[in-house]
C-alpha positions as CSV (number, residue, x, y, z in Angstrom):
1,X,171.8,84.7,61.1
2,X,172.2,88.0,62.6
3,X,174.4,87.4,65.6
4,X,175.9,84.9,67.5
5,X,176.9,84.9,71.1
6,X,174.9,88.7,71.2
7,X,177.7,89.9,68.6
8,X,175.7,91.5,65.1
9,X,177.1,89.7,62.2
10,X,178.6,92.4,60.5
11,X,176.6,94.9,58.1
12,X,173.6,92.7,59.7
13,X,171.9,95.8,61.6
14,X,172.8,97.7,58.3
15,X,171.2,95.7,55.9
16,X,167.7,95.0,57.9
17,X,167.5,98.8,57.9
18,X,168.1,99.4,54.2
19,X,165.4,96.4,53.3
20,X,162.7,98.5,55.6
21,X,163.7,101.8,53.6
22,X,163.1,99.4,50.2
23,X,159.4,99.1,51.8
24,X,159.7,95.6,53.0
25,X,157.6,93.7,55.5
26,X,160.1,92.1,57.8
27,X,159.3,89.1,60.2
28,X,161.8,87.9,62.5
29,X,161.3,83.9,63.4
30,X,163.6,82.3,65.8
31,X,163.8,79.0,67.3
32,X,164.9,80.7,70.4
33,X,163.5,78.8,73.1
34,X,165.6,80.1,76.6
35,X,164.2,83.8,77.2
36,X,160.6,86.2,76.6
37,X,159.8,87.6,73.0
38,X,160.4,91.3,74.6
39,X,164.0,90.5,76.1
40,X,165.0,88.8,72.5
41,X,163.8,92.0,70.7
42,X,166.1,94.0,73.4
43,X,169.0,92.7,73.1
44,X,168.4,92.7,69.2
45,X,167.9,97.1,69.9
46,X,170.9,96.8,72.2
47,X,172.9,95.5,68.9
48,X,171.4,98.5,66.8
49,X,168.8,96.3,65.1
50,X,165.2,98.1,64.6
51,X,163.2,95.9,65.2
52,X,159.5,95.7,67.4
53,X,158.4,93.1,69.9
54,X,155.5,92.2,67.4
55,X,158.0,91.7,64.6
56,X,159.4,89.1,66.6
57,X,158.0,85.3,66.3
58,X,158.9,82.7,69.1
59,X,158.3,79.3,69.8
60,X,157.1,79.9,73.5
61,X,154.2,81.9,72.0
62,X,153.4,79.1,69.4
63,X,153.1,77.0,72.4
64,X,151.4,79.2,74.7
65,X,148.6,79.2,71.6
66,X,148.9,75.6,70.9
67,X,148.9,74.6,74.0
68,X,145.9,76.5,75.8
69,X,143.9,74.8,78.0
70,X,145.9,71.8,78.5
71,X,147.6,70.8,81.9
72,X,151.2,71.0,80.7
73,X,155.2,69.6,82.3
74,X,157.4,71.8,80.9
75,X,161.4,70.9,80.6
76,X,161.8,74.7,80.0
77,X,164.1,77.4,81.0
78,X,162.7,79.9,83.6
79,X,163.2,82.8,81.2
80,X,160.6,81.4,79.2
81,X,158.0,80.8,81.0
82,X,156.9,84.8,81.0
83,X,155.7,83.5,77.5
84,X,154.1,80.6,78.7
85,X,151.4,82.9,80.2
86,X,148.2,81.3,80.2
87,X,149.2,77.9,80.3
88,X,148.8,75.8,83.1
89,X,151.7,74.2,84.1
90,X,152.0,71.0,86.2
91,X,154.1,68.3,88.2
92,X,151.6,65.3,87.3
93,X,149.1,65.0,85.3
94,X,149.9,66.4,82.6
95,X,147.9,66.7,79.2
96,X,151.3,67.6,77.5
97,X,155.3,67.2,77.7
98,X,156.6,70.4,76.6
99,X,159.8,70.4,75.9
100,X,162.2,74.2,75.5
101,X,166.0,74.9,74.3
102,X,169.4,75.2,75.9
103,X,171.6,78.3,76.5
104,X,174.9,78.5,77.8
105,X,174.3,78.5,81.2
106,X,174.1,76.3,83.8
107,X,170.4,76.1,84.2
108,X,169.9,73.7,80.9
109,X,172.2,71.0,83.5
110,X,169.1,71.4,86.3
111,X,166.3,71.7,83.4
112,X,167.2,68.2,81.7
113,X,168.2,66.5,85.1
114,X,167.9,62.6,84.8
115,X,164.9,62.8,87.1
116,X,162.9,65.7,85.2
117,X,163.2,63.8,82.2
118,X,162.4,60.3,84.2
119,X,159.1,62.6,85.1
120,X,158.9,63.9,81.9
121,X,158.8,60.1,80.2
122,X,156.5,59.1,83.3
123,X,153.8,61.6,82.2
124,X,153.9,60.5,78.4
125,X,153.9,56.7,79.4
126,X,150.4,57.7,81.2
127,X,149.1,59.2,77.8
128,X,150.6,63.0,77.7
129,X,151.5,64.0,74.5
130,X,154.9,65.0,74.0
131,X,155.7,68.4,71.8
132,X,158.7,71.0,71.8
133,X,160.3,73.9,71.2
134,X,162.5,72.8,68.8
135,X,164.1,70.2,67.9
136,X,167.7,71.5,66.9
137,X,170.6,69.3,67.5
138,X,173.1,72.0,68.2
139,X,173.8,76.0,67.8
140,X,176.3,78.4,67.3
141,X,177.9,80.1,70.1
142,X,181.3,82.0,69.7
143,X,182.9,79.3,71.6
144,X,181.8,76.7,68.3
145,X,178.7,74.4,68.4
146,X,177.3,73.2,71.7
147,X,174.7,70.5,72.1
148,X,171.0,71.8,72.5
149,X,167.5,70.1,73.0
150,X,167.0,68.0,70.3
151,X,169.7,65.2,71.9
152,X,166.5,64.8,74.5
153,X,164.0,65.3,72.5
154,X,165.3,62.1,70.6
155,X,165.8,60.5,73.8
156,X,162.4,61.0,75.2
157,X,161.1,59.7,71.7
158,X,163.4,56.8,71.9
159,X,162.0,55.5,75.4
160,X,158.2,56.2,74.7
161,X,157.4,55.6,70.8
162,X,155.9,58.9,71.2
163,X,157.2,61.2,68.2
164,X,157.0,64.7,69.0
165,X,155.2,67.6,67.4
166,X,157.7,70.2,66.8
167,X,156.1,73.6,67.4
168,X,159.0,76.0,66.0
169,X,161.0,75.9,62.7
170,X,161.2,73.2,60.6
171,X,157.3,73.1,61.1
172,X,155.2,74.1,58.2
173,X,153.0,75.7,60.7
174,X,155.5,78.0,62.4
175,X,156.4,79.0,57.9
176,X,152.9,79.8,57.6
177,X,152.4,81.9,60.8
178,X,155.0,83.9,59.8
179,X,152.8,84.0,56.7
180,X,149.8,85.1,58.2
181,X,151.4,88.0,60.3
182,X,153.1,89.1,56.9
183,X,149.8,89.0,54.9
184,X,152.4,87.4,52.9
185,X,151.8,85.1,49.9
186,X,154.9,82.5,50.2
187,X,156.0,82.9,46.4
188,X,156.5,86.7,46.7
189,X,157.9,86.0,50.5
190,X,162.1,85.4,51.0
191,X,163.2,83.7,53.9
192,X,166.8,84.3,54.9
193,X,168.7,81.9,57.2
194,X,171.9,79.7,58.2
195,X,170.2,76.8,59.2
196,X,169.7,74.8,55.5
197,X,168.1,72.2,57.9
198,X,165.4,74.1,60.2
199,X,165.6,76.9,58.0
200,X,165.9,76.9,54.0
201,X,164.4,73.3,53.5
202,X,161.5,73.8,55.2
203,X,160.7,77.5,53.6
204,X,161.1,76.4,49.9
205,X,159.4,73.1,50.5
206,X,156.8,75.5,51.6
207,X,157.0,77.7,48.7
208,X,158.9,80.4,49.7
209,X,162.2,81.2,48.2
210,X,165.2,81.4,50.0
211,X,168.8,82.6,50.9
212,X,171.2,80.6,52.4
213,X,174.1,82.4,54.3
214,X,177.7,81.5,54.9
215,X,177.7,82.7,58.6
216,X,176.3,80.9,61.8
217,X,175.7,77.4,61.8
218,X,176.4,77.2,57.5
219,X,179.2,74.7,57.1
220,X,181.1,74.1,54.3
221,X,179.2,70.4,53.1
222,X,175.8,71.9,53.9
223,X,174.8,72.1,50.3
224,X,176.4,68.2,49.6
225,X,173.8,67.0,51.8
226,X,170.8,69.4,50.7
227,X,167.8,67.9,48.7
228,X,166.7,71.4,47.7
229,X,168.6,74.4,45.9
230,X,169.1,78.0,47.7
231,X,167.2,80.9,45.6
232,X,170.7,82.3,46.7
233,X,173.7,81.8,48.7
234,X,175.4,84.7,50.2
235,X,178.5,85.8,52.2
236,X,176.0,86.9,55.3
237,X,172.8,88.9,55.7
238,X,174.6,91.9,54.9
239,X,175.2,91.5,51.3
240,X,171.1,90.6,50.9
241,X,169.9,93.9,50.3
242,X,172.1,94.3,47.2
243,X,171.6,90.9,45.9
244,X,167.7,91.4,45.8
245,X,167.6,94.6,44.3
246,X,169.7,93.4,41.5
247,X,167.6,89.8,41.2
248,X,164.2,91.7,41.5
């Protein structure tokens, strides 16, 4: 929703200031899942957002929280594990499968190798539970949609009869963490995305109201196939700030 590939949608950095000047509380919850909270927020400063590490809501936290005191295999990208602190992470043995995202590099081939997920369906055949990141079927690079982790998610769930618990977006408990940090009450709360699957669904099914925009992973038939109706639907982030003034 506010870049792809690490290039700002444009107006994007623009418009997130303009909503702080109008005094708004802003929350920034990804389903991220390949590097550390502080490296997101970084490269989100490096593309002239403002935005604070503790603005920023992750999935690898969630888990990190979720998670704690359980022996855990994790099918995750190295740059994550920084927020994975705390956890104990295992070969065999495991209380819990945890399973992260995909990025565009090479690693995601070593991470979902046919033997760490032959381990990975090993430990839930001997009772671990299985849970992950997220369970998105595909994001938006500049080169057009790749495949991420939800393919073997579905896979893992497939072989076991395990379903997993999804720790990130569309989980109502990732909605109401967001919440929480806010002090937010969900009917006075917006939640802007591209995602009308992980992301607007999800938030008005939870209450909160919500604008859908055009940039991302929005395709043309997302609405055909939508059982709820956008609050909004908008060019991009960008013209969001002028919409809500006028609709408040």
């Amino acid at each position: 929703m506010l870049h792809v590939s690490g290039e700002a949608i444009h107006g994007a950095p623009a418009a997130v200031a303009r909503l702080r000047e109008a005094g708004h509380a802003l929350r920034f919850v990804t389903n991220n899942s390949t590097r550390p909270r502080a490296q997101l927020a970084d490269e989100l400063r490096a593309l002239d957002f403002d935005v604070a590490d503790e603005e920023l809501q992750t999935t690898a936290r969630t888990a990190a929280r979720e998670l704690a005191g359980k022996r855990v295999f994790a099918l995750v990208m190295a740059g994550v594990v920084p927020d994975l602190d705390g956890l104990e992470l295992v070969g065999e043995g495991a209380h819990a499968v945890l399973v992260g995202g995909c990025d565009e590099t090479l690693e995601p081939n070593q991470v979902f190798s046919y033997m760490n997920l032959a381990r990975a369906f090993g430990e839930i055949q001997m009772g671990a539970e299985l849970y992950c990141l997220h369970k998105n079927r595909w994001w938006q690079t500049s080169r057009g949609p790749l495949l991420d982790a939800g393919a073997f998610v579905a896979g893992l769930e497939y072989a076991t009869g395990v379903e997993a618990t999804v720790l990130g977006k569309p989980s109502a408990a990732y909605f109401a963490a967001a919440l929480d940090a806010l002090g937010a009450e969900p009917e006075l709360t917006w939640f802007v995305g591209d995602d009308a699957e992980t992301d607007v669904r999800p938030a008005q099914l939870f209450g909160m109201r919500t604008a859908l925009v055009r940039t991302g992973k929005f395709r043309p038939d997302t609405l055909e196939g939508l059982d709820v109706t956008p609050d909004a639907v908008l060019s991009s982030v960008a013209d969001f700030p002028d919409w809500l003034e006028r609709h408040l």
